[in-house]
C-alpha positions as CSV (number, residue, x, y, z in Angstrom):
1,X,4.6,-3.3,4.4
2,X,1.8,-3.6,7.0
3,X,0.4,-0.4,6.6
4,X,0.1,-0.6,2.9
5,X,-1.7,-4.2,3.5
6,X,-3.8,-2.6,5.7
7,X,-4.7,0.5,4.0
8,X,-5.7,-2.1,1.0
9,X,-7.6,-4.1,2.7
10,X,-9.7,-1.1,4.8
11,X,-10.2,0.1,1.0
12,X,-11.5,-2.9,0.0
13,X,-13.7,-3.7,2.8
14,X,-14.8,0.6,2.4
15,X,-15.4,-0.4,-1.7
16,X,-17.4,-3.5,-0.8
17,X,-19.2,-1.4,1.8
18,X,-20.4,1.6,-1.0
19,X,-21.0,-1.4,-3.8
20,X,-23.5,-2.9,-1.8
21,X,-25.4,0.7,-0.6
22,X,-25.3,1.0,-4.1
23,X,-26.6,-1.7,-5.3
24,X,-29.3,-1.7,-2.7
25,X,-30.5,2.0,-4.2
26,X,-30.5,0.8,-7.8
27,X,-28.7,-1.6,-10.1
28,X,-28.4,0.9,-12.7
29,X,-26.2,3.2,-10.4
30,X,-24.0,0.3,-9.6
31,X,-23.6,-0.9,-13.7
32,X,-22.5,2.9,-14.3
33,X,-19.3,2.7,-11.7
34,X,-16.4,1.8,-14.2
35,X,-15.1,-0.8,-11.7
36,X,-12.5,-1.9,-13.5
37,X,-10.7,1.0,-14.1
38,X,-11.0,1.8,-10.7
39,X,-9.3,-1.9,-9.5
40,X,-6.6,-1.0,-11.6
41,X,-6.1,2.3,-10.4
42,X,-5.9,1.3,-6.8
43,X,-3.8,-1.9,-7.6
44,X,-1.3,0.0,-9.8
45,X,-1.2,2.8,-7.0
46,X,-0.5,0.5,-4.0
47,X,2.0,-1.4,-6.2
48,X,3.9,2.2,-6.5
49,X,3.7,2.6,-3.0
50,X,4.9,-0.6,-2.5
51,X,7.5,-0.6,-4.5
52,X,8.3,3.3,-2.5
53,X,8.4,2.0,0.6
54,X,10.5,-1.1,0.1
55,X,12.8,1.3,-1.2
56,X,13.0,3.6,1.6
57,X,13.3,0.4,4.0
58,X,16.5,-0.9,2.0
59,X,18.2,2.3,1.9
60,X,17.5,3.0,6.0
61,X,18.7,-0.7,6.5
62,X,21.9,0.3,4.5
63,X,22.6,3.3,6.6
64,X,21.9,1.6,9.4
65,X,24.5,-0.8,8.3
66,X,26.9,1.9,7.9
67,X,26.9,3.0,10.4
68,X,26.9,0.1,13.1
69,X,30.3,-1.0,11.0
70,X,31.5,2.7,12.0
71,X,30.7,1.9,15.6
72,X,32.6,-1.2,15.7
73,X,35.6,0.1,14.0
74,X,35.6,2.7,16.5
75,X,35.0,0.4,19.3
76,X,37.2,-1.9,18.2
77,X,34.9,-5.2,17.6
């Protein structure tokens, strides 16, 4: 979950970063970025690869799981 939080927030900071070189060159270049549309995007986007990535987790921890209760069995514990 780190990485995604930190992939976020180096977006951000690289958004922020543009917005202001852009709004240094001209206000009129800055009004015509459809910034909203563009927040959602990359909100609904790092949601999906939130929700990807949680997944992923669960199903390792559940193999992982699995297998440790095979290990025991075979061990004996």
């Amino acid at each position: 979950m780190r990485g995604a939080r930190w992939a976020g927030a180096a977006a951000l900071r690289g958004g922020a970063a543009g917005a202001g070189w852009a709004k240094s060159r001209g206000g009129e270049l800055l009004e015509r970025i459809p910034t909203e549309q563009i927040e959602h995007d990359v909100r609904e986007t790092v949601a999906e690869a939130r929700e990807r990535i949680d997944g992923f987790v669960r199903s390792e921890l559940g193999d992982l799981r699995r297998t440790l209760r095979r290990q025991r069995k075979r061990l004996g514990v």
